[in-house]
Structure formats: C-alpha cells, structure tokens
C-alpha positions in Angstrom: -1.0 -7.4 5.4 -3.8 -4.9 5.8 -5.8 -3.6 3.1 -3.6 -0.3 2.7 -0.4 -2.0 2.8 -2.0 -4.6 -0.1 -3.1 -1.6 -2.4 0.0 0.2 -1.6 2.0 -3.4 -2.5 -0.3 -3.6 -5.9 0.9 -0.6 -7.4 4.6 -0.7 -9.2 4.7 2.5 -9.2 4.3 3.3 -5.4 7.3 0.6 -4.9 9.3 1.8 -6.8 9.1 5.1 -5.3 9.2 3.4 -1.5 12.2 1.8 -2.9 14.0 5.3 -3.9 13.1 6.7 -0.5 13.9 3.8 1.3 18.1 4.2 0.0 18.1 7.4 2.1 18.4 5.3 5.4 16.3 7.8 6.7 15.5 7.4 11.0 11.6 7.1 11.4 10.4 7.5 7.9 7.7 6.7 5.6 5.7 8.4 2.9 2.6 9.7 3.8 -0.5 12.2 2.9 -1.5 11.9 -0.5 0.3 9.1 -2.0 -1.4 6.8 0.5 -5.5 8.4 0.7 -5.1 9.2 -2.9 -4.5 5.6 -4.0 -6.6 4.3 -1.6 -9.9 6.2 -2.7 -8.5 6.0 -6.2 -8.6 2.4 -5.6 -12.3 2.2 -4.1 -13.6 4.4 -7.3 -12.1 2.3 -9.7 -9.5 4.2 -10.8 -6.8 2.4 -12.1 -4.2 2.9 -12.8 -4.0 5.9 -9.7 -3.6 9.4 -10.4 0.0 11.0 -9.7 -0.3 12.4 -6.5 0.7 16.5 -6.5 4.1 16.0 -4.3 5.6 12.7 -2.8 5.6 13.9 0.9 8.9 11.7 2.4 8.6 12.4 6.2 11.4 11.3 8.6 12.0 12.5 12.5 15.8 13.0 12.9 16.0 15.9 16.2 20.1 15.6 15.4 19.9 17.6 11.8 17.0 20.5 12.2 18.5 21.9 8.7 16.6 22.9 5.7 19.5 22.3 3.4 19.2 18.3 4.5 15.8 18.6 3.7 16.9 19.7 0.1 19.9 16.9 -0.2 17.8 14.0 0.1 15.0 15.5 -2.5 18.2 16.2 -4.4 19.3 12.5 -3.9 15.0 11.3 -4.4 15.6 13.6 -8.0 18.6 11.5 -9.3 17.2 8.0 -8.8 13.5 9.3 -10.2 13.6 12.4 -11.9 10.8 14.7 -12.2 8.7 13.7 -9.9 7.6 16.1 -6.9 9.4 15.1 -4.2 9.0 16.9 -0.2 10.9 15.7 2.3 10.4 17.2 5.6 12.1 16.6 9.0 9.3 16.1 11.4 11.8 17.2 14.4 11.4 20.8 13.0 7.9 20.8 11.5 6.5 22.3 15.3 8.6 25.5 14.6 6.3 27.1 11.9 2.8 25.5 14.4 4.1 27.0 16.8 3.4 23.8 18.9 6.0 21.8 21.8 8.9 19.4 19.7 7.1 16.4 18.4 8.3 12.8 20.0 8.4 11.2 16.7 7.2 11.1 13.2 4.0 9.0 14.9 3.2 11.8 16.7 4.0 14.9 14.1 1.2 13.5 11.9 -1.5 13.9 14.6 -1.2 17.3 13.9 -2.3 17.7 10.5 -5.7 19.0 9.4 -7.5 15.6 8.1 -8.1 12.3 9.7 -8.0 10.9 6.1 -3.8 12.5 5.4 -2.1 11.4 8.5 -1.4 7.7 7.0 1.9 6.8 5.7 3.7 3.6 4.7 7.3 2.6 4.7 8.8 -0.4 3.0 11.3 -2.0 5.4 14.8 -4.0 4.6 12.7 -7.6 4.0 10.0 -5.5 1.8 7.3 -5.6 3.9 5.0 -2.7 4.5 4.2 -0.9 7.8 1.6 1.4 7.8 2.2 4.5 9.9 -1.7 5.2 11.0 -1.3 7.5 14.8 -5.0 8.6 14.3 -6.3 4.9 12.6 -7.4 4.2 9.0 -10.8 3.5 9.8 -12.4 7.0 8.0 -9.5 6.3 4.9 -11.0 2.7 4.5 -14.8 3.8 5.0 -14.3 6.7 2.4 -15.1 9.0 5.4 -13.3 12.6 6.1 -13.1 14.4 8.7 -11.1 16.8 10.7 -8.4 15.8 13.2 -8.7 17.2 16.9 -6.0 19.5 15.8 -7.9 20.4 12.2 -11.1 21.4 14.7 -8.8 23.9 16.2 -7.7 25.1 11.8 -11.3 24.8 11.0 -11.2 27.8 8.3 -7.6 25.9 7.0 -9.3 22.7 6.7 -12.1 23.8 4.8 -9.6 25.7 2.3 -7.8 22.5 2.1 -10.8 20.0 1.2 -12.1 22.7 -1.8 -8.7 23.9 -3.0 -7.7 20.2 -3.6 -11.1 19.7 -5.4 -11.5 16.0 -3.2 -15.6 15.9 -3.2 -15.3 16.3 -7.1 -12.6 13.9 -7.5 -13.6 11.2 -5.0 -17.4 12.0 -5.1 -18.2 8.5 -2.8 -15.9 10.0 0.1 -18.7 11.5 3.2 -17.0 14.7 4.5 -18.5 15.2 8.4 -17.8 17.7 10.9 
C-alpha cells in the first residue's frame, strides 16, 4: 500500500467517510483535494488527530448525467448517512464548462487541471476495501512537503497565489517549500 493510501487507511474517520461515498456507486470516483494533502501534511507535522478538512470534495466522471440537481442528490444522500459535514460532489464530465476548456476523458484527467500539484490526489476505497490512490500529476511534491503550481496553475498564476494565502497553508503547514 503506498504511504498515502496507509495514512489515508489510519484514520477512522477518512473511512468512514470513503465508506459513505463509496454507497453512491458512483462511475470513476474518489475523494480528493483537501481531505487527502491535508491529512497527509497533517500527518508529517504531527498533527493528530487531522484537522477537518473545509469541504469533502466527492469527484466522479459520469458524461451521461451533466445535471446539477444530481450533483445535489448524492450530497443530499452523503448528508443522511453523515450529517453535517461539508460535502461537494462534482461531476467532472461538466467541470470544463465554467474553464472553458475541451470535455475532460475522465476524472484522471479533470484533476490535471486544478491549480496545485499538491490538490490533484484523491483516494477511493474499492468493493474489497482496498485503497487506490488517484495521483494524474504524482505525489512526489505531497510526500516531500513540496508545493507548486500545476502546468495549468502557471497559466492561473494570480488564482493560485490567492489560493495558497486565502487557505492560510504556509501558516498551517509551515514545513511545506512553496516553489514557482
């Protein structure tokens, strides 16, 4: 198992939410962003037990159902089995729309698009409860403590910046190395 799949597999709390997502029987999934770096640099600072990410992002790639209101049923469905907890789930087969970028193959492929080298990881626990680790760019800069922007995030410069000092990440993981 790699190292992100064994701190993912650590923490009750993460299971049990890859559990709930996992009854949606959703094509392509996994959850990604923040509830994967967050607990992995939580994890290399010694935090324990990890801090509550801000939203559960639940990503999927279904080019059948391009609907918001799906989007909404399954958070609805996430909200009965764990209440309270901030769910997002987002159809990657419509995410191009609002990039204004071509249809994206697959939820792979979707995350290679997002502004940090560091956010495009995500994990999905599968039928025997084994963990795959969804990684299109690598985990190499996640596992070093390293961030950086994707080729895409070079192209959002100004948006990534934003990003790194609205989220407060060099004050709340002060061993992570930001480079251009």
């Amino acid at each position: 198992m790699s190292l992100i799949a064994d701190i993912i597999a650590q923490d009750p709390v993460a299971m049990k939410q890859l559990r709930a997502a996992r009854t949606l029987g959703l094509p392509d999934w996994c959850i990604a962003a923040g509830f994967v770096r967050n607990r992995v640099w939580d994890h290399f600072h010694g935090i324990v037990p990890p801090r509550a990410p801000a939203d559960i992002d639940v990503i999927y790639y279904d080019a059948g159902d391009l609907s918001k209101e799906t989007e909404q049923a399954h958070e609805a469905a996430l909200d009965c089995l764990l209440p309270s907890l901030p769910w997002q789930v987002r159809n990657q087969a419509r995410m191009h729309i609002w990039k204004n970028l071509p249809q994206h193959r697959d939820t792979a492929d979707s995350m290679i698009y997002w502004l940090e080298s560091v956010t495009g990881i995500g994990v999905r626990l599968e039928a025997d409860d084994s963990l795959t680790v969804i990684a299109p760019l690598g985990t190499d800069d996640l596992l070093n403590l390293r961030c950086r922007p994707t080729p895409f995030g070079r192209t959002k410069r100004h948006e990534y910046d934003e990003r790194i000092a609205s989220k407060r990440w060099r004050e709340l993981w002060p061993k992570v190395v930001f480079l251009d």
